[in-house]
FIVOBA-94611 format. One record per residue (C-alpha): residue in one letter; x, z, y. Coordinates in steps of 0.5 Angstrom, whole numbers, plus 500, padded with zeros to 3 digits. Layout:
aXZY
...
***
This chain:
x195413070
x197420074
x194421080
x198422086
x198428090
x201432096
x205437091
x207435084
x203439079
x211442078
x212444084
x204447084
x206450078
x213454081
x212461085
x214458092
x210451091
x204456090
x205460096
x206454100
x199451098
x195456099
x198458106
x197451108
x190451105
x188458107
x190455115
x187449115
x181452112
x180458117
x181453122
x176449121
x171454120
x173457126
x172451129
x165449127
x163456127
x165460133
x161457138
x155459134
x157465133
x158466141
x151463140
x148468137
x152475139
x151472146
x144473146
x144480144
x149483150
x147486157
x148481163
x154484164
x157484158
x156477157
x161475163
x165479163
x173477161
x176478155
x169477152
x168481146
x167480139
x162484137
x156486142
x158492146
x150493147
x145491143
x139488146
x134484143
x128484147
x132478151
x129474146
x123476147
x123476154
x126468154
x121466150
x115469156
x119468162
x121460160
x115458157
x119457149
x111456146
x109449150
x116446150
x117448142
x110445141
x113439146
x119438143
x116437136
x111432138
x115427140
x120429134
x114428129
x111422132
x119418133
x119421125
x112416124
x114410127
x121410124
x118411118
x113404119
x117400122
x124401120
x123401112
x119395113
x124392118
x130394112
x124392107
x125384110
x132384110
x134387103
x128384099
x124378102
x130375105
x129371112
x132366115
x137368119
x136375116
x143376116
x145374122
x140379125
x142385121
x149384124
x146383131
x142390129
x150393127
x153390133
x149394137
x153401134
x158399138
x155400144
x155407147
x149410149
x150411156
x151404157
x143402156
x141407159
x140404165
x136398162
x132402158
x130406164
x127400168
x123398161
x119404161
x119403169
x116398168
x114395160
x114387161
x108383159
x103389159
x106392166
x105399164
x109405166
x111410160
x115416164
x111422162
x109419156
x111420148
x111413149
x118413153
x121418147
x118414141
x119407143
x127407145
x127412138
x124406133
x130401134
x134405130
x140400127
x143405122
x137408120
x135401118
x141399115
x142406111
x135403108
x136397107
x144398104
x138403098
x133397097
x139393096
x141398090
x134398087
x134393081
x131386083
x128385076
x124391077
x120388083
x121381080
x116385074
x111387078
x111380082
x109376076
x103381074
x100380081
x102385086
x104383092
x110384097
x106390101
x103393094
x111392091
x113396097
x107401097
x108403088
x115402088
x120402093
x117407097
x117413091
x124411089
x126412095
x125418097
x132421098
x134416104
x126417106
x129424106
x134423110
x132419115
x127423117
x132428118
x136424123
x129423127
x128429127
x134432130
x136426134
x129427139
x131434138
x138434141
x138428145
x138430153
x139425157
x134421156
x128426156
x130429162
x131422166
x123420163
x120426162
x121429171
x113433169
x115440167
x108441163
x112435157
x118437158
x122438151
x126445150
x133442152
x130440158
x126445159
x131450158
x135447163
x130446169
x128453168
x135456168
x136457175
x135465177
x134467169
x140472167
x146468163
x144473156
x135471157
x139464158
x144464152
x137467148
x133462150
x139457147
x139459141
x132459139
x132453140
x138452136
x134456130
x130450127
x136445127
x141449123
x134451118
x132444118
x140443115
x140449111
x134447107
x136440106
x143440106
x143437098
x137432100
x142429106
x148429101
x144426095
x140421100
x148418103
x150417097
x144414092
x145407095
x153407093
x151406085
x147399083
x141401078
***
């Protein structure tokens, strides 16, 4: 059977039919590419003008002046050293206990099959479809106020970590690769003596590294780039992450030391995705094909 496509294969093979997809293609493409990397590059050229060429209109394309000590001066000025090392505190420890508690949530649900376990995976999915804005308010007066225990968590990891563990499509991307890894396998290890947690620990941890991986990346870089809610939780400057820090620190600063500030802090998120960019793409995927 032929595949089906916009332009035949006889009208690609004609002159005419050529030059048309090739318009077509260059177009799209280009547009796209501007898209996506247009902000960035006025990211990063930004950061190297005077304060005046930065605001002025029409805006140049390439820095008229070229002034990298505005780098230096952001990372002294708005104190970039303790709001980085913040902002990967709270990263790696929302990393940590997504790491425990929803691959042993997606464990449960995939391999030990509770009751009503999936009743509760389409409660966890249902809750996709509520946008984030909206449980803000009830997430704030938790933390306000923790029941049972009656703690106040602003200004504490805690606000950062806890809201970041329940995590639905993290645990189903874990769940959908534990279903894809063969049954027989565990049952082997089963009838040899191992026990559920020693079967998750010898085998289906080491074969999952590559949604692991992912996940990790998607922790990583949601506590990164969330705003919001670290500025509603974490009011004390001195635990502030870089988003927020940026932003309070942003009054009386020239828009080029601010626009430099910005893009350090974009710096370990673009490297993070450049350097694991085929882990990503390998992770999504691994769980499509049953082994």
């Amino acid at each position: 059977m032929s595949t089906r496509t916009l332009i035949s294969p006889a009208q690609l093979a004609r002159p005419r039919g050529r030059i048309l997809y090739w318009t077509v293609f260059a177009v799209v493409v280009g547009g796209f590419t501007l898209a996506f990397l247009g902000p960035l590059y006025w990211l990063v050229t930004s950061g190297f003008k005077d304060a005046q060429e930065v605001i002025q209109t029409p805006p140049t394309l390439i820095p008229g002046s070229f002034e990298p000590a505005n780098h230096a001066r952001a990372w002294e000025v708005m104190d970039l050293a303790t709001l980085l090392f913040n902002t990967l505190y709270y990263a790696f420890g929302a990393l940590a206990f997504q790491l425990v508690l929803d691959v042993a949530a997606a464990y449960s649900l995939s391999k030990l099959r509770p009751v009503l376990g999936k009743a509760i995976l389409g409660l966890m999915l249902a809750t996709l479809m509520i946008p984030a804005t909206v449980l803000v308010v009830p997430q704030y007066l938790t933390v306000l106020d923790v029941p049972v225990i009656e703690r106040n968590l602003l200004n504490t990891p805690w606000a950062i970590w806890l809201p970041s563990v329940t995590n639905a499509f993290n645990i189903f991307l874990l769940k959908r690769f534990f279903d894809s890894i063969p049954r027989e396998l565990l049952d082997a290890a089963s009838m040899d003596g191992a026990s559920p947690l020693r079967i998750l620990w010898s085998i289906v941890l080491p074969i999952s590294r590559p949604i692991l991986g992912v996940v990790s990346i998607f922790a990583v870089v949601g506590v990164w780039k969330d705003f919001l809610w670290p500025m509603l939780t974490l009011p004390d400057p001195a635990t502030q992450t870089l988003n927020v820090g940026i932003y309070s620190l942003s009054n009386g600063v020239p828009v080029n030391v601010l626009i430099a500030a910005l893009t350090i802090a974009s710096v370990p998120t673009l490297l993070i995705f450049l350097v694991f960019q085929r882990n990503i793409m390998s992770g999504l995927t691994a769980g499509g094909l049953k082994g």
